[in-house]
Every structure is written in structure tokens, then in C-alpha cells.
C-alpha positions as CSV (number, residue, x, y, z in Angstrom):
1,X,6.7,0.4,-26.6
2,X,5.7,2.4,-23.2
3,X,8.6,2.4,-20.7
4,X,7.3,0.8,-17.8
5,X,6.7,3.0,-14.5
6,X,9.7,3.6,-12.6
7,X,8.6,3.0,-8.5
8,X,10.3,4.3,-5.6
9,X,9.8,2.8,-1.9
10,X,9.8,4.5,0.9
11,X,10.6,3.3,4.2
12,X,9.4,5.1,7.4
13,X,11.6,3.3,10.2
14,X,11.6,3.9,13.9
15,X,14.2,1.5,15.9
16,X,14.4,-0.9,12.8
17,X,18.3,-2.0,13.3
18,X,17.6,-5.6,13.3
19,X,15.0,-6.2,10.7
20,X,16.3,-3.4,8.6
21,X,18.9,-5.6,6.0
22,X,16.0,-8.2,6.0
23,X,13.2,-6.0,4.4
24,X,15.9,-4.4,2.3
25,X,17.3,-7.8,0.7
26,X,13.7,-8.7,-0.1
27,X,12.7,-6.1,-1.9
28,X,16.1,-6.6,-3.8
29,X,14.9,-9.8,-4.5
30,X,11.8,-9.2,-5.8
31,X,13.2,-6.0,-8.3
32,X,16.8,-5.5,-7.9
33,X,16.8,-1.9,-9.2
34,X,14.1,-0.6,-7.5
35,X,14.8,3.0,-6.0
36,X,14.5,2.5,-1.8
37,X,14.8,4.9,0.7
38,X,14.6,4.7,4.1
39,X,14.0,7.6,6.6
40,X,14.5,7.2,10.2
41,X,13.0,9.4,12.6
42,X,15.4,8.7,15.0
43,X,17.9,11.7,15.1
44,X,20.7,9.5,15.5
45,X,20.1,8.1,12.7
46,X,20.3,4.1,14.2
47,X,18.5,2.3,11.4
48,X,20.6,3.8,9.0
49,X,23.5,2.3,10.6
50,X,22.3,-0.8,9.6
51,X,22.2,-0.6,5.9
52,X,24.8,-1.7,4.1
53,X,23.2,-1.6,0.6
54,X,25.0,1.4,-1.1
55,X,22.6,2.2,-3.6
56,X,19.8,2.6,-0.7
57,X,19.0,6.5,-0.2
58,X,18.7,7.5,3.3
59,X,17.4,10.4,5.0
60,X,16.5,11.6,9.1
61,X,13.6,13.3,9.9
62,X,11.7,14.7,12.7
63,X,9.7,11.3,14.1
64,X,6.3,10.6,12.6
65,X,5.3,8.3,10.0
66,X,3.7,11.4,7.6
67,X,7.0,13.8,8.3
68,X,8.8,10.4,7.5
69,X,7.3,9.6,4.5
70,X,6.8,13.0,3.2
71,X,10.8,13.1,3.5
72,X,11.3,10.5,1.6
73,X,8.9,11.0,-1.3
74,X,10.3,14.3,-1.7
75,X,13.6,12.5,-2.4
76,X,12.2,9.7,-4.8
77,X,12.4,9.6,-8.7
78,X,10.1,7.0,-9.8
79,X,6.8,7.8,-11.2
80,X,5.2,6.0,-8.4
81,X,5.9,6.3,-4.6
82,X,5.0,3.1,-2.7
83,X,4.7,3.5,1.3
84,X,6.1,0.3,2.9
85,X,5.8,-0.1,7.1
86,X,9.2,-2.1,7.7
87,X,7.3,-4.7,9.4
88,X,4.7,-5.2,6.1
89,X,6.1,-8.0,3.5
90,X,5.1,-6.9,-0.2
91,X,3.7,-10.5,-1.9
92,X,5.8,-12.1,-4.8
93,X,4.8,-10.2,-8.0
94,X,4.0,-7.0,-6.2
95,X,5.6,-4.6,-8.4
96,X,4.1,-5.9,-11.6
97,X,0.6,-5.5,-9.8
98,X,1.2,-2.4,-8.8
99,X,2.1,-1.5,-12.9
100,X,-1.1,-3.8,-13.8
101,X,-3.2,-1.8,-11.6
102,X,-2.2,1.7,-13.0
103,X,-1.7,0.8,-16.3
104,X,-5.3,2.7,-16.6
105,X,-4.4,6.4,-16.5
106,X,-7.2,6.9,-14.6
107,X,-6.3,5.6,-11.3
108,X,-3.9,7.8,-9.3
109,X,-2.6,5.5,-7.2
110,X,-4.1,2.4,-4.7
111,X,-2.7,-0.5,-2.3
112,X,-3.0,-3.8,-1.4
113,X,-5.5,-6.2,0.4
114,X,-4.2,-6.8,4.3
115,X,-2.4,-10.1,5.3
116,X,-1.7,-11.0,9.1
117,X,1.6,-13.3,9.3
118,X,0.2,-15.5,12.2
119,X,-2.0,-18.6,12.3
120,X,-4.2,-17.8,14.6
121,X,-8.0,-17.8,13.9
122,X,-9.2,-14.1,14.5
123,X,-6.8,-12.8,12.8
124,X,-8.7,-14.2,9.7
125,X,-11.9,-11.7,11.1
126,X,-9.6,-9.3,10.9
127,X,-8.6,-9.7,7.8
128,X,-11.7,-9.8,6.3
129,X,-13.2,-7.0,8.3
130,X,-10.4,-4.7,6.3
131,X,-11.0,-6.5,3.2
132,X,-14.9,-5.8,3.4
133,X,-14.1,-1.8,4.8
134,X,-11.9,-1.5,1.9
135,X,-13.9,-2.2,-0.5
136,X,-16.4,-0.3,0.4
137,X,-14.6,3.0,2.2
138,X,-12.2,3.1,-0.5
139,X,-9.8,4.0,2.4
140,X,-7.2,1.5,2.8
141,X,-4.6,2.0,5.8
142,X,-0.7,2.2,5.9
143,X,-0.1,-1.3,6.8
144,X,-1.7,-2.3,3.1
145,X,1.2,-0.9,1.2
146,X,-0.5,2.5,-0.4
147,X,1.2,3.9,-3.3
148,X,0.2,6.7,-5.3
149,X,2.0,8.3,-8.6
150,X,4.3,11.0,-7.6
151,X,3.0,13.7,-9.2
152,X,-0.3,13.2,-8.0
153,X,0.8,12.9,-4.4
154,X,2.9,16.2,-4.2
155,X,0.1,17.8,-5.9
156,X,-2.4,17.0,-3.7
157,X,-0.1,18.0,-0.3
158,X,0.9,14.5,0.2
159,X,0.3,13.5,4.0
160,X,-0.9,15.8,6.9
161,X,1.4,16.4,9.4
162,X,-0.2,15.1,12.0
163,X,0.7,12.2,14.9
164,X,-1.8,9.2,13.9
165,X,-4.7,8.7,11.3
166,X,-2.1,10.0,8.5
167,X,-3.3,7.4,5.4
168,X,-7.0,7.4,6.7
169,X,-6.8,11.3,6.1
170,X,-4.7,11.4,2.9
171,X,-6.9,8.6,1.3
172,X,-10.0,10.3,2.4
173,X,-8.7,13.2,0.8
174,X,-8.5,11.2,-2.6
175,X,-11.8,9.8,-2.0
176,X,-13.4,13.5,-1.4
177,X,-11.5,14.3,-4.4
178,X,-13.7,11.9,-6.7
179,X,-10.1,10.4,-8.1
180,X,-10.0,6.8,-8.2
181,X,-7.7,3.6,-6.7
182,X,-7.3,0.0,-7.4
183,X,-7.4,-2.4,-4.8
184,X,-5.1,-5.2,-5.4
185,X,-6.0,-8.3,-4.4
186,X,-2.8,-10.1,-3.6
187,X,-2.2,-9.8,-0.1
188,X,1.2,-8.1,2.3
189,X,1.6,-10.1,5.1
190,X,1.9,-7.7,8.1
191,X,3.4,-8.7,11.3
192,X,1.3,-9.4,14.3
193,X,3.9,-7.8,17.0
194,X,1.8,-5.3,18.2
195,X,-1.3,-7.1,18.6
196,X,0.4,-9.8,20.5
197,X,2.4,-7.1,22.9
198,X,-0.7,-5.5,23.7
199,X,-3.3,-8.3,23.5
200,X,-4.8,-9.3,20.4
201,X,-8.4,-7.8,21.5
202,X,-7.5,-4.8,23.4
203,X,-5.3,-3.7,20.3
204,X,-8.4,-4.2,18.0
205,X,-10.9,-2.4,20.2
206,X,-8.5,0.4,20.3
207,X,-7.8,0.7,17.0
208,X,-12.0,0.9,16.6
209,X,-12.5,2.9,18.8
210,X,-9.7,5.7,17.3
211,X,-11.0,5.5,14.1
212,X,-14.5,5.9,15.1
213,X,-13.5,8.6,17.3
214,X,-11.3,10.2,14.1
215,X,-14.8,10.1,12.3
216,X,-15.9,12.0,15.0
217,X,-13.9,14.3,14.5
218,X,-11.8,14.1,17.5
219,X,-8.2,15.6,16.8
220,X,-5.0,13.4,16.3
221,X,-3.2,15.0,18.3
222,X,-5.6,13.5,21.1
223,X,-6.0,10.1,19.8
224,X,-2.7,9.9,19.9
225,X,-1.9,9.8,23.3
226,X,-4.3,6.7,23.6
227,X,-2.9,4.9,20.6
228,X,0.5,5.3,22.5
């Protein structure tokens, strides 16, 4: 019988010190052996002082989600690498699904469909807005949990280093490259936070707007000053 694949999660965090032990001891929960590491891109390193999991690898790198990630996949031994934002909550079952869906050969990697952890009612348009662009794009975003196997990721470059737009780029890139993903349909609940800080509609007419404008071709480097 077929070993079953090993995954690895990595952790981008950024200022993470009081929900860090939280995402950690779920994760535990759901696959106690499961390799996690978690890279900070704050050169201090505060995050990491959080953790007190010993078997959790750690890492700093320069700030940015794609120099974060790339860090951390670099250090990873499981045959899969799975991309988890520290404020994304994988469903129950979520490692099985993620075996299930590449237990065809064929599929280098995927993610998951997009949950919203609020009850509020436009959050559900939301939801299903990135459910139907999805499906048909093929380009699911960071905040749906992408993982890829390993060795397809570092040969393919892994992420661009660039500020913003890093998983609409890499998955394009798999698109472009005729290589296939499975969309799970369980769902990660995300958290709201940032929509509610900024305002639920200015947040989602910005995020438009960027990724039309990325379409456009306009650099990252310039969205990123009006993401931020």
C-alpha cells in the first residue's frame, strides 16, 4: 500500500503574536504530525516568540508574503507544501481532501473554496463571486489555502518576488502552463478583519479594482501602494 503524501504548512506571519499559538494548536488538532513552519517577516523575529510548539520550524525573512513563503517552502519536507494566511481556518478534514484531491497524478497541486467567518449578508456575494471566478479562472487566491506538490512548485520558480498579486501570478503561471488543479469544495473560513477596518465595500471595490488593474498590466509594485 502507497504511503500517503507527507504535507508541510507554511505560515507567512506579520505581527501574529496573539493568534499565533491558536492557529498552531489547530492544525495540531486536525493532524498532529504535520510538518509547520512559520516565517515572520518581521526581523525581530516577534511571532516567533510566541510559539512554544518545539517541533514547529521557524524561519525570518525579508517582509513579503512570496519572500515569506518562498522561505519556508524551501525548508519543508513533505511532498506537498500548503500556503496557510494565519488568519484562514483550514475546515475539519482538510488534509484528507487535500490527499483525495491529488490522489490523481495529474493534478499538481489546487486549494480550497473561500469561507468568510462573519454573518453578515454580503459576505455571502462575496463568497460566491470567488466561488463562480474560481471555477472558471482556475486562479484561486492566497486566502483559499493553495497547495501545490513540492517538486512541482520549486520547479516551476515558486512565487514572484513581487509586493501584492503573488498567488494570482503563480496560479496563472500554472494555468498558462496547461497543468491542472482541484478545487476543493469544503470551505476555510477566513477572517473578516480587514474588510471591517476598512469598510466592507471600499475593501471590495479596491480589491476589484487591483486585480483588474493587474490584468492590465499595471506593475505590483504600483498596486501596492494603493492596497496599502
Amino acid at each position: 500500500m502507497q504511503n500517503p503524501l507527507s504535507i508541510s504548512v507554511v505560515l507567512p506571519v506579520l505581527n501574529e503574536v496573539r493568534s499565533i499559538t491558536g492557529v498552531i494548536g489547530r492544525l495540531r488538532e486536525q493532524e498532529p504530525g504535520v510538518e509547520i513552519i512559520v516565517v515572520d517577516g518581521d526581523p525581530e523575529g516577534s511571532t516567533l516568540s510566541a510559539i512554544g510548539d518545539r517541533d514547529v520550524r521557524t524561519a525570518v525573512s525579508l517582509r513579503g508574503r512570496a519572500l515569506q513563503m518562498n522561505r519556508g517552502a524551501a525548508l519543508a519536507a513533505g511532498d506537498v507544501v500548503l500556503f496557510l494566511h494565519a488568519d484562514t481556518l483550514l475546515p475539519a478534514g482538510a488534509f484528507g481532501r487535500v490527499r483525495d484531491g491529488l490522489a490523481d497524478e495529474g493534478m499538481v497541486g489546487g486549494a480550497f473554496s473561500l469561507g468568510i467567518a462573519s454573518p453578515r449578508w454580503y459576505f455571502r456575494i462575496t463568497e460566491r463571486y470567488v466561488a463562480c471566478r474560481t471555477r472558471i479562472t482556475r486562479v484561486p487566491f492566497g486566502d483559499q489555502a493553495i497547495f501545490l506538490r513540492r517538486e512541482y512548485f520549486t520547479r516551476i520558480g515558486g512565487y514572484a518576488a513581487i509586493p501584492i498579486m503573488e498567488d494570482v501570478e503563480l496560479m496563472t503561471r500554472v494555468r498558462r502552463r496547461g497543468d491542472r488543479i482541484c478545487i476543493v469544495p469544503d470551505r476555510v473560513m477566513t477572517s473578516p478583519r480587514r474588510w471591517e477596518r476598512e469598510g466592507v465595500f471600499f475593501a471590495t471595490a479596491r480589491n476589484w479594482m487591483l486585480q483588474f488593474l493587474y490584468c492590465c498590466g499595471v506593475p505590483p509594485e504600483r498596486l501596492a501602494r494603493f492596497y496599502r
